[in-house]
C-alpha positions as CSV (number, residue, x, y, z in Angstrom):
1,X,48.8,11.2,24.7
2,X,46.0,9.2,25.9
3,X,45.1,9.2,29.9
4,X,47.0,7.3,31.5
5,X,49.8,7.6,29.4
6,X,52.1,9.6,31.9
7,X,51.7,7.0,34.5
8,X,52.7,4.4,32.4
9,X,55.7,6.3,30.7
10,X,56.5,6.6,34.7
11,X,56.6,3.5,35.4
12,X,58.7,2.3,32.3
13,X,61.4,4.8,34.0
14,X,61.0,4.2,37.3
15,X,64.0,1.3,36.9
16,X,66.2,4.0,35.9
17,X,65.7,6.2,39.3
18,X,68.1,4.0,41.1
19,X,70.8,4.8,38.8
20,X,70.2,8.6,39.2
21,X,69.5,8.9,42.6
22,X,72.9,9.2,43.9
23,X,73.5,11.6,41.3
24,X,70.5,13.8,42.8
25,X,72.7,14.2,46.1
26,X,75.5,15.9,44.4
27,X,73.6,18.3,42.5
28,X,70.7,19.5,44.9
29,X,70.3,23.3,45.4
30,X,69.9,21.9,49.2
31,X,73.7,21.4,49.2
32,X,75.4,23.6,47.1
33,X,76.1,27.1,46.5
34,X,79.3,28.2,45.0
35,X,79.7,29.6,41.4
36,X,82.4,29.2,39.0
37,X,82.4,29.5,34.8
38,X,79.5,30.7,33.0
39,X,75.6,29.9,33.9
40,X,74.0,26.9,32.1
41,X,70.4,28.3,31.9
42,X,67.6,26.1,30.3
43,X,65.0,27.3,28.1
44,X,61.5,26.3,28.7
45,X,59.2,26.1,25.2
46,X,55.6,25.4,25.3
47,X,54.3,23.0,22.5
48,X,51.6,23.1,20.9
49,X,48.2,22.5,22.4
50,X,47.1,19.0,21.7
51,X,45.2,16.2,22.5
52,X,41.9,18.5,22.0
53,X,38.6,16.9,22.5
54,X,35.4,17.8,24.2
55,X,33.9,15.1,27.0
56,X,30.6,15.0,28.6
57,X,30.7,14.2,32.2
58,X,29.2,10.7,32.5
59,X,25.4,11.4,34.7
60,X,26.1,15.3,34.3
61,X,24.8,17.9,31.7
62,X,28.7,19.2,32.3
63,X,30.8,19.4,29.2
64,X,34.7,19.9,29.2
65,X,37.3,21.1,27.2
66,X,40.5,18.7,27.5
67,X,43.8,19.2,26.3
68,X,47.5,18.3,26.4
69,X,50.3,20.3,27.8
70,X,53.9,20.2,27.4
71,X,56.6,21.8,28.1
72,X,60.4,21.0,26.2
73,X,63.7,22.0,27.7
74,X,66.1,23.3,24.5
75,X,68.3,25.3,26.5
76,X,72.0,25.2,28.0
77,X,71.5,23.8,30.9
78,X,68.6,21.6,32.9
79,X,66.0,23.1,34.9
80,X,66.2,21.8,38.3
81,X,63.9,22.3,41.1
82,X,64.5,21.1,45.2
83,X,62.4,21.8,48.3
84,X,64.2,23.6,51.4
85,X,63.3,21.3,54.1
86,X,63.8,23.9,56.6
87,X,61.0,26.4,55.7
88,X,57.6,26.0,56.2
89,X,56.1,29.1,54.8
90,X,54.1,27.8,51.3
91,X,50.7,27.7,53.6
92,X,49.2,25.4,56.0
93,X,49.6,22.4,54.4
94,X,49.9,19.8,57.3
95,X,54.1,20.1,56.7
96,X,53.2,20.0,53.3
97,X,54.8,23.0,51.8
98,X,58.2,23.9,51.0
99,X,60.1,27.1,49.5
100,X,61.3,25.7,46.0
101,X,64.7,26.7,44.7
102,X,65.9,26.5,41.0
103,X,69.4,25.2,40.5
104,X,71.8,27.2,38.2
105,X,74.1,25.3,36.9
106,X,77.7,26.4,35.8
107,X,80.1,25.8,33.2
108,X,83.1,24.2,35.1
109,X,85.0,23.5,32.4
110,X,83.7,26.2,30.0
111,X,82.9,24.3,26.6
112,X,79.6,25.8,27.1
113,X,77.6,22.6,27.1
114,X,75.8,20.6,30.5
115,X,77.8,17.9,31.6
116,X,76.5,16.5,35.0
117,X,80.0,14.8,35.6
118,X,81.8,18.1,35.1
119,X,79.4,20.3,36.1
120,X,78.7,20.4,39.7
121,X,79.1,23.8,40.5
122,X,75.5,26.1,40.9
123,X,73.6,28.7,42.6
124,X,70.2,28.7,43.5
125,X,67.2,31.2,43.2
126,X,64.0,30.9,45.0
127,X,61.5,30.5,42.7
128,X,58.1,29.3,44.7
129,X,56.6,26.7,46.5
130,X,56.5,22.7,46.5
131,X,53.2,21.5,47.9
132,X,51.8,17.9,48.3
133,X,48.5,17.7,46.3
134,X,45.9,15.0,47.8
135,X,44.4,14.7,44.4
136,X,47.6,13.9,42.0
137,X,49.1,11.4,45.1
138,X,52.5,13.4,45.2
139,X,54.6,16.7,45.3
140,X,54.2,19.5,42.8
141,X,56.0,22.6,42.1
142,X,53.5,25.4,42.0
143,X,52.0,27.7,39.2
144,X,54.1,26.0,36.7
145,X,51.5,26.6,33.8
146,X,47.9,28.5,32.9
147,X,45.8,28.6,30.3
148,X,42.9,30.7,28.9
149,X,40.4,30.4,26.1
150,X,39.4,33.8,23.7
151,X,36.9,33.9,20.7
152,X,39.0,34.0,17.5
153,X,37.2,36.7,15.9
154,X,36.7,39.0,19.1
155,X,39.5,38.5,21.3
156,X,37.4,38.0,24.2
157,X,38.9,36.1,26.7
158,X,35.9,33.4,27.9
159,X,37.9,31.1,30.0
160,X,41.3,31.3,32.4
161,X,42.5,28.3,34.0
162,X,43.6,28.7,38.1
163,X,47.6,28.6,37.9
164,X,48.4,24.8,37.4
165,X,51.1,23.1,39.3
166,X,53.0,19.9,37.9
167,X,54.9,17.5,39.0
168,X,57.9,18.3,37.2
169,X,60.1,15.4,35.6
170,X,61.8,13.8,32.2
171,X,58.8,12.2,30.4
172,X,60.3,12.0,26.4
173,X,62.8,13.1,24.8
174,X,61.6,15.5,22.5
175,X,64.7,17.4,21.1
176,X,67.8,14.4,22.0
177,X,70.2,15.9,19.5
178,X,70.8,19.3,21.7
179,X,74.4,19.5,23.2
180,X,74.4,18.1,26.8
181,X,71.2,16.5,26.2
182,X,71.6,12.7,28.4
183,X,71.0,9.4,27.2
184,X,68.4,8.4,29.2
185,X,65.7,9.9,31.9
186,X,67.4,11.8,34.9
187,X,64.8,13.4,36.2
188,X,61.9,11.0,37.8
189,X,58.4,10.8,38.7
190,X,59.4,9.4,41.7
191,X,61.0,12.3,42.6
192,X,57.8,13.8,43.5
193,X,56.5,11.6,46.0
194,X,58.8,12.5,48.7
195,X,58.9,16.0,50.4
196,X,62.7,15.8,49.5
197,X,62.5,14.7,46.1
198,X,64.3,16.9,43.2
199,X,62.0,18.2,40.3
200,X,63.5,19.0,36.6
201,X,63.6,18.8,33.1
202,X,66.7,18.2,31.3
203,X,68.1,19.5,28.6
204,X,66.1,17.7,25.2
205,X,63.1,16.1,27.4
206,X,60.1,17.5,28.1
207,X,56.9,17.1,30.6
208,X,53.5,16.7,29.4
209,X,50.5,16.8,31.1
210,X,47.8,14.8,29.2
211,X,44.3,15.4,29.0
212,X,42.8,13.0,31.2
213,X,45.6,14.5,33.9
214,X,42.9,16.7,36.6
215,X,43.6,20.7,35.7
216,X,44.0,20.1,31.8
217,X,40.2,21.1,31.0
218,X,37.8,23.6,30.9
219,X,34.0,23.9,31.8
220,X,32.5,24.6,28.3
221,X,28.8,24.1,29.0
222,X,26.6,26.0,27.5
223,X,29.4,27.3,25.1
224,X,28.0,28.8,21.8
225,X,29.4,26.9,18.7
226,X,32.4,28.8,16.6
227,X,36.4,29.7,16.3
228,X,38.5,29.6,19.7
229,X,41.9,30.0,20.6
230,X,43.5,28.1,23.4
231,X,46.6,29.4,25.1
232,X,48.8,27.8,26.7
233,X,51.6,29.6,28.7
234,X,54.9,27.7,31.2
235,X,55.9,29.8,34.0
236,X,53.4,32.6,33.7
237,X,54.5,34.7,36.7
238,X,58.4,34.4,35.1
239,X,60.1,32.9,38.3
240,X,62.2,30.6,36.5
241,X,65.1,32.1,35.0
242,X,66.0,31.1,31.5
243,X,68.2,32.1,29.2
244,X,68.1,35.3,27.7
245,X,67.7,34.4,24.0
246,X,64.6,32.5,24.4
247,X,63.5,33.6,27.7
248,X,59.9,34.4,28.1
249,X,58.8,34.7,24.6
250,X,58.7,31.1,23.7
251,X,57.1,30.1,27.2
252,X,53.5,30.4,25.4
253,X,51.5,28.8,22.8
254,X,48.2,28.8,20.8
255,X,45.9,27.3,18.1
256,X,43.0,27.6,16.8
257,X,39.8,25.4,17.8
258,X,36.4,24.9,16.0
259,X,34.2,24.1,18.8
260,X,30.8,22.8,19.0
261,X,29.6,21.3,22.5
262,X,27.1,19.3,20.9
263,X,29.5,17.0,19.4
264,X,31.2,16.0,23.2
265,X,30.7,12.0,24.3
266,X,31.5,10.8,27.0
267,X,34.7,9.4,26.0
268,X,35.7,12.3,24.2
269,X,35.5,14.0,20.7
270,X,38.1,15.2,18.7
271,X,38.0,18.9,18.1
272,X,39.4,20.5,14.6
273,X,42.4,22.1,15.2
274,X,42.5,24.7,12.6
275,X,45.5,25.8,10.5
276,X,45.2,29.6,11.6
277,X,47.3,31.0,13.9
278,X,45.5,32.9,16.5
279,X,47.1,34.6,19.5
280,X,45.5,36.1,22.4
281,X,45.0,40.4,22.5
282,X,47.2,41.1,25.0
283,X,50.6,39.0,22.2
């Protein structure tokens, strides 16, 4: 997805948000509590690694690796994300932070498949923080990705991305045909630019990150030329719960680069994603 892209994919939604803002009200962790019928859990898969390409910073000798990130719901139920407006203990963040709590959804009427008009019923887990970040313009849930970069042929691990934290929201639908999977966007960017606003992804959508987004890139300089593999992992400290089929071993992904920071312009160069799997040492 070319920069920019998510903003404008935003926008395009945006119209929808009034529809699905009363909707938020009945289903945020902030307000419910009770359980009843079976839990509709999601399942968070990483795609992919794509949108590769190596950029020279424009009056710099700095050269990045950027790259795409995105993350599909294919489970049972959305993931769902609200701020606790009553806590202030995610750091000094000029009232700024918020405990995040993930909504568990149940199976009111137990034919095992989401249905926001049915199922109302949830509990919630605390899961993290919700912090405004200055930089993005708007609310993010925190350490919701992280990547790292090895050599191919010695498994040595050459770069690791800080945790990333995303503003999390539907941004395409990238498996519709999944039971419970809606129509249309629920979940909207402009969720995140209020303190209150509810985060998620349902079930069939997915969030990307593209590789113009700030955090989606490494600092390559200086780089020798040769075989990579970039790893891309969702919910690396496991604080989301998921179901237990998929769980944590889809919520990471790989390929293999050829790499050469030579070839980087400033407005980017393709790099060759090879047809190799690779995995990092510690898979």
């Amino acid at each position: 997805m070319a920069p920019g892209g998510r903003i404008a994919i935003a926008a395009a939604v945006g119209v929808l948000f009034a529809v699905g803002a009363w909707l938020l009200l009945t289903s945020s962790p902030a307000t419910a509590g009770s359980s009843a019928g079976e839990p509709l859990l999601p399942d968070l898969i990483v795609e992919p690694p794509d949108d590769i390409e190596l950029q020279r910073s424009s009056g710099s000798k700095k050269t990045y690796l950027r790259f795409e990130h995105t993350t599909s719901n294919v489970g049972k139920g959305p993931l769902e994300i609200s701020p606790d407006l009553e806590t202030e203990s995610c750091g000094d963040e000029g009232n700024r932070g918020r405990d995040a709590y993930q909504a568990i959804f149940q199976d009111s009427n137990e034919n095992g498949t989401f249905q926001r008009d049915e199922d109302r019923n949830f509990v919630t887990d605390k899961v993290g923080c919700m912090i405004f970040h200055d930089i993005h313009d708007h609310y993010h849930f925190e350490e919701f990705a992280e990547y790292e970069l090895y050599r191919a042929k010695s498994g040595a691990l050459k770069e690791t991305s800080d945790k990333v934290s995303f503003c999390v929201y539907d941004l395409t639908p990238t498996h519709p045909g999944l039971p419970g999977s809606p129509g249309q966007v629920f979940y909207t960017s402009r969720n995140c630019d209020t303190d209150d606003g509810t985060h998620g992804i349902s079930v069939g959508y997915a969030d990307t990150y593209n590789s113009g987004t700030a955090g989606q890139e490494f600092d390559v300089t200086g780089r020798r030329p040769g075989r990579y593999c970039l790893v891309a992992r969702t919910d690396p400290a496991d604080r989301l719960e998921e179901v237990p089929a998929g769980g944590e071993d889809n919520n990471v992904q790989s390929v293999q680069i050829k790499m050469n920071v030579k070839s980087a312009t400033e407005l980017g160069q393709d790099v060759e994603i090879l047809d190799e799997p690779c995995s990092p040492p510690a898979l």
